[in-house]
N, C-alpha and C positions, 0 to 999 in steps of 0.2 A: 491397470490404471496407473498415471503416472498425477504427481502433486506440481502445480504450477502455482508458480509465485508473480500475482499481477501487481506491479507499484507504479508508487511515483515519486519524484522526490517534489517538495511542496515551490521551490522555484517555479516550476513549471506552469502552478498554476495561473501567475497571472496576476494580474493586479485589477481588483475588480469592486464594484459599489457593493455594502452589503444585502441590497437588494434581489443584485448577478446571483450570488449564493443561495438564500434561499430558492431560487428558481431550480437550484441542482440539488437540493437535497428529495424531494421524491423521484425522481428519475436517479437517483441512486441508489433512494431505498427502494426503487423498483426491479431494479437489476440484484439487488440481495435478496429478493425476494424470490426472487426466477431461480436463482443460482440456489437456494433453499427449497423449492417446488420440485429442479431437478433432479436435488439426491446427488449432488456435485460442488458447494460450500464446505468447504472447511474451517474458515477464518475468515471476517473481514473487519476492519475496523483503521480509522486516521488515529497517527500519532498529534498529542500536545506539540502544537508549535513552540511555545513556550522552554525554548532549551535550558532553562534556568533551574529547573529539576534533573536533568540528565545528568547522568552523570555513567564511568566505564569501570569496566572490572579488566584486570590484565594477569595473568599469569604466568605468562611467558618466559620473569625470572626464575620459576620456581618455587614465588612465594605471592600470593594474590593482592594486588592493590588499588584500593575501592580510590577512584576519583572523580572528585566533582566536575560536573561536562562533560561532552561530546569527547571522544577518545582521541579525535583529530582535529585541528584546525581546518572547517570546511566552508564551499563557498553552496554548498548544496547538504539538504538533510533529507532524510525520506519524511512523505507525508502521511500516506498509508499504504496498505497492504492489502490483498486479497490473496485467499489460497483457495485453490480447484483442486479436486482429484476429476481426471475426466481420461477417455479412452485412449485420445492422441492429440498430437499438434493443432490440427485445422479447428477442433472443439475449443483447445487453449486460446486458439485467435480468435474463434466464433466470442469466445464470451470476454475477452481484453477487450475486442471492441466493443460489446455493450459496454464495458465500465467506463471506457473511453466517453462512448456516449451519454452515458450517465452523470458522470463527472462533470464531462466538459473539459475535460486537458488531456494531454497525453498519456502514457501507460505503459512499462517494461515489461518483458515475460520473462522469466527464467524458470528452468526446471528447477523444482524442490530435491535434494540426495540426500 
């Protein structure tokens, strides 16, 4: 079984009444629910939009330094994440595009390593 990471970054999704939204939250929790029925859920869950709590940890010199914010100036953040364990690729896509549809916005795959 290989671990797949389904995102998105929260640009994507659009500019929408908060109406629009409501109308995606159970056909989102529909597809966590499937994705938990199959025994193939690992993770899912949106990040705070709110980047005003973020904040990055850095290493790199040697010595670790906690800073408040996004670690980069960015014109995109992620929104959320789902993680699969599933047998192969075409199952990864079978269920990106439920979330896809779930959602209502686009969706990235990458293998988990």
């Amino acid at each position: 079984m290989t671990q797949y990471a389904i995102y998105f970054h929260q640009q994507w999704v659009g500019d929408h009444p908060a109406e629009w939204f409501q109308t995606r939250v159970e056909p989102s929790k529909a597809v966590v629910k499937e994705m938990e029925d199959a025994g193939i859920l690992v993770f899912a869950g949106g990040l705070e939009e709110d980047m005003s709590d973020a904040f990055s940890a850095d290493a790199t010199s040697g010595t670790v330094t906690i800073t408040d914010g996004p670690y980069t100036e960015t014109t995109e953040q992620l929104g959320g994440i789902t993680v699969i364990d599933v047998p192969d690729i075409e199952t990864a896509r079978y269920w990106a595009g439920r979330v896809a549809e779930g959602c209502g916005w686009p969706q990235e795959v990458r293998v988990v390593v």
